[in-house]
N, C-alpha and C positions, 0 to 999 in steps of 0.2 A: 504493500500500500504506500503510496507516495502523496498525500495532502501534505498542505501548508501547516505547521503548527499554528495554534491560534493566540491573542495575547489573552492575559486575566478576565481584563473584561469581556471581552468578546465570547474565550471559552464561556464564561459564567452566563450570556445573553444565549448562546447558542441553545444551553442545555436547560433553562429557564422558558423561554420562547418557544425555541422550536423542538423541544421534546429531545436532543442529544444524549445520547449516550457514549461516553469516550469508550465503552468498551464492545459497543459493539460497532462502532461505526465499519471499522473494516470487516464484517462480516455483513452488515446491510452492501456496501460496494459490490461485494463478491453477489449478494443476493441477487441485486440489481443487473450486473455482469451475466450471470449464469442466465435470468431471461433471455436477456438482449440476444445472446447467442442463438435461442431457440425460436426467433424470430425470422422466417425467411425473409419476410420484407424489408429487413432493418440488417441485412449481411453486411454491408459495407459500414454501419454505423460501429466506430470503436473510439469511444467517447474517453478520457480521461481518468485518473481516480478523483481527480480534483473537482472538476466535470461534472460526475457522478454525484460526489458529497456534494456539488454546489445545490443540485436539483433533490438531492434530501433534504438537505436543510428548507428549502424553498419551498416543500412540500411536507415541511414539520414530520418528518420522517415516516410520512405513512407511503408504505411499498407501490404500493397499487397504486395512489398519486401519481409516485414518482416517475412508474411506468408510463399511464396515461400520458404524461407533459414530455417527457422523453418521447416516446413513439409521434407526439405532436411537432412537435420542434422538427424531424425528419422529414414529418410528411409534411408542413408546409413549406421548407426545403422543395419541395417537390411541386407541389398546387401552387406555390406562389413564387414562382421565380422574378419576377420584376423586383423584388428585395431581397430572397434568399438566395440566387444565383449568381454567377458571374460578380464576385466579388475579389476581386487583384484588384488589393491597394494601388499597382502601377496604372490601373486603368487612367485613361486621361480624363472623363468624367468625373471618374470619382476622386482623382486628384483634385480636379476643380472644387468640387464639394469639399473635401477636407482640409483646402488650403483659405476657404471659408470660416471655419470652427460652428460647422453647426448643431452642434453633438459636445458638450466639454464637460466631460466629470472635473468638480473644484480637486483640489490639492488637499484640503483642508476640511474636515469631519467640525463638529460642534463638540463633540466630546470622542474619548480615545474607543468609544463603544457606538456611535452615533451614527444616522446615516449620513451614506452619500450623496453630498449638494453634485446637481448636475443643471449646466447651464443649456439651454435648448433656444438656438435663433436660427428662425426659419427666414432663408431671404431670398428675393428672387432678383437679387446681383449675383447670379452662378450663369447665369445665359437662359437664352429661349431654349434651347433643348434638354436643360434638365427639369426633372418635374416633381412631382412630389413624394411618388414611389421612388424615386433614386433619392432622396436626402433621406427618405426611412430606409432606406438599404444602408447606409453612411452610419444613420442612426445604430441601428439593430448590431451592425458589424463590433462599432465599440461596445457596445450590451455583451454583447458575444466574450470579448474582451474581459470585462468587469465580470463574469461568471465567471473565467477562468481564472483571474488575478486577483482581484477586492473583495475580501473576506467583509467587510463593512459593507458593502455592496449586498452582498448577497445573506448574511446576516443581520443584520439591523433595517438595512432599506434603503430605497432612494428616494429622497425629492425632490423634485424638477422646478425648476426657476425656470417659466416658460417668456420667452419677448417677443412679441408681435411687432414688431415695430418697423421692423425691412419686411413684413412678411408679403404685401401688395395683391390686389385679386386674383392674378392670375394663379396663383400658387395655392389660394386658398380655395379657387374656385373648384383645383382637383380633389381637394377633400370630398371627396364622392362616398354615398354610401357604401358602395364596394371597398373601396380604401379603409376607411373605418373601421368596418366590420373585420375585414384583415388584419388591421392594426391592433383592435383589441383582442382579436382571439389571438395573434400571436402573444401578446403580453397577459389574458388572464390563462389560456390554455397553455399555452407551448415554451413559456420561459419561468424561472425558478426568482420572481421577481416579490418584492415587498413594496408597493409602491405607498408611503408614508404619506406625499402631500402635493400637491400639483399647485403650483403660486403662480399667478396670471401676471404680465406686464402689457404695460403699451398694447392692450388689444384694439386691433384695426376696425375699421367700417368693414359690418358684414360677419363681425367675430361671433355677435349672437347667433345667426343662422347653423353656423358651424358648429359652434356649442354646446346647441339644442339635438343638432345631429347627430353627436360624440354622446350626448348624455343618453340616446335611445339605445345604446349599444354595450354601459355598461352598467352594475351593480350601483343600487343603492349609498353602499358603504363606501366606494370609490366616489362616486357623485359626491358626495358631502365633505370628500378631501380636497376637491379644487376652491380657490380661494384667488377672487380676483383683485388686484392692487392697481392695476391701468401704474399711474405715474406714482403713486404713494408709495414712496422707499422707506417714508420711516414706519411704516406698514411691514416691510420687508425683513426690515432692521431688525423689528421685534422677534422674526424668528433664524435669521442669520446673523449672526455679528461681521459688523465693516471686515478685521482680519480675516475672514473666508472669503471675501468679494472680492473679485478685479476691481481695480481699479476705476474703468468704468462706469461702474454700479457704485461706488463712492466707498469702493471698496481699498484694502490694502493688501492684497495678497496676489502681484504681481497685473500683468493687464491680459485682455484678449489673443491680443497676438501671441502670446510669450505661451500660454494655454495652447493656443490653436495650431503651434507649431511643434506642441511638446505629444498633442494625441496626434496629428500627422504622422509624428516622425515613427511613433509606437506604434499604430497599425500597420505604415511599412514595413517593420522590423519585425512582426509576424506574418508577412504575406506567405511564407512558406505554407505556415497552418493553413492560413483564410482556401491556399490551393489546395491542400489536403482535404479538409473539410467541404467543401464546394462537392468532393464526390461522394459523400455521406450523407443518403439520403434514402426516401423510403421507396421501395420497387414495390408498386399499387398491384402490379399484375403478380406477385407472388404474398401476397398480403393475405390472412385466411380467415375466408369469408368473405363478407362482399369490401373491395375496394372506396376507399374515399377519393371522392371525386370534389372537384371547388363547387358542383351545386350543392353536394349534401354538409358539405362545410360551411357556406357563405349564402344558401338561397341563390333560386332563378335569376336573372336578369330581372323579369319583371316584378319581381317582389321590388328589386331596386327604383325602377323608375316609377313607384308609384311612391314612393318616398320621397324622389327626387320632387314629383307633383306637389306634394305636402308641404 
């Protein structure tokens, strides 16, 4: 077994939280492992021990969870390739995007057990040909990232400092319910995620349409974590302290660019994995039982445009 050792606090949140047991954890791995194996659809998938413990803890160690969100993660791998495919750091699009910083986990936790602040700006200064499924591919990539490396991440939680402020129609106007409905099912089904708090900024004309459309898509309990601020930083304030903030945010913990070229440089520096992994995915035709397909995943087309109507 090869996991990260954890720190004091953290061990003590893990096993508090999410139900750990230091002694059996390498024996849930190996549980976990010995499925996967007997999985014909899921042959190519050979996920990590780190990996593995990230999606137990994420699923408060119950087995069959942990199963479910893993076999998820593969298959939409598969159903949703306009995010989960073709991801080489080197690509020049997606160079574009992350020479942006639109995706930045902070440096800087709130306490040594806290979650992960992550800064989220959506902008549509990348060009007419990117859209809004490539800045969630951008996105998800470093999530990918943070389940492998950020024990804070994946135990304690994230949450998101979101800024509308470059984000302009066009970009918002792709927030389709399709899109959506992808987005969230990746993040409540298919990733091992704790999302703590969603903090609004600079929301643009048109932000409520889209809001209202985000909110038909997820849980109650999520819903009542989003928390809008528009320009009120000392709103912000009350739950970041300035030392976690860029600079920009009227923060002291270095600025945008310094951030934006530090997770660039990082997801280059695993482009090997992102290649590896890019072939780990679910084979629907050897799946057993009936196959998932993106209608029985996502609904018709037409369920969509009648939403779109609404």
């Amino acid at each position: 077994m090869t996991i990260r050792p954890l720190s004091g606090p953290l061990q003590e949140k893990a096993i508090k939280e999410l139900f750990e047991d230091p002694e059996r954890v390498e024996s849930d791995i190996a549980a976990i492992r010995t499925w996967l194996q007997k999985q014909p659809h899921l042959e190519s998938a050979n996920p990590s021990d780190q990996r593995i413990v990230s999606f137990l803890r994420g699923n408060k160690y119950s087995l069959e969870r942990t199963k479910e969100k893993l076999d998820m993660s593969y298959t939409l791998r598969s159903l949703v390739p306009e995010i989960f495919q073709n991801r080489d750091p080197l690509d020049p699009k997606i160079q574009r995007i992350l020479a942006k910083g639109t995706f930045l986990p902070l440096s800087k936790c709130a306490k040594e057990d806290g979650p992960r602040p992550v800064l989220v700006r959506f902008t549509s200064e990348i060009g007419p040909d990117v859209t809004m499924a490539d800045i969630m591919k951008i996105n998800f990539m470093i999530i990918d990232l943070l389940i492998e490396e950020d024990d804070n991440f994946v135990i304690a939680g994230e949450e998101v400092i979101s800024d509308g402020k470059d984000l302009g129609f066009v970009l918002m106007s792709q927030f389709t319910p399709a899109l959506a409905k992808k987005t969230v099912t990746s993040f409540e089904k298919a990733l091992p995620l704790r999302m703590k708090a969603v903090h609004l900024l600079n929301t643009p004309p048109g932000f409520e349409t889209a809001y209202s459309l985000l909110k038909t898509f997820i849980s109650e309990k999520l819903r009542n974590r989003f928390h809008v601020h528009n320009k009120n930083f000392a709103a912000l304030y009350e739950k970041f302290p300035q030392e976690m903030l860029p600079e920009e945010y009227g923060g002291r913990n270095g600025s945008i660019q310094e951030l934006t070229d530090y997770w660039k440089g990082k997801v280059e520096s695993r482009r090997d994995w992102f290649l590896e992994e890019d072939k780990a995915r679910s084979n629907e035709y050897l799946r057993p039982g009936k196959p998932k397909t993106t209608s029985s995943l996502f609904g018709v087309e037409g369920s969509f445009r009648k939403l779109d109507v609404d």
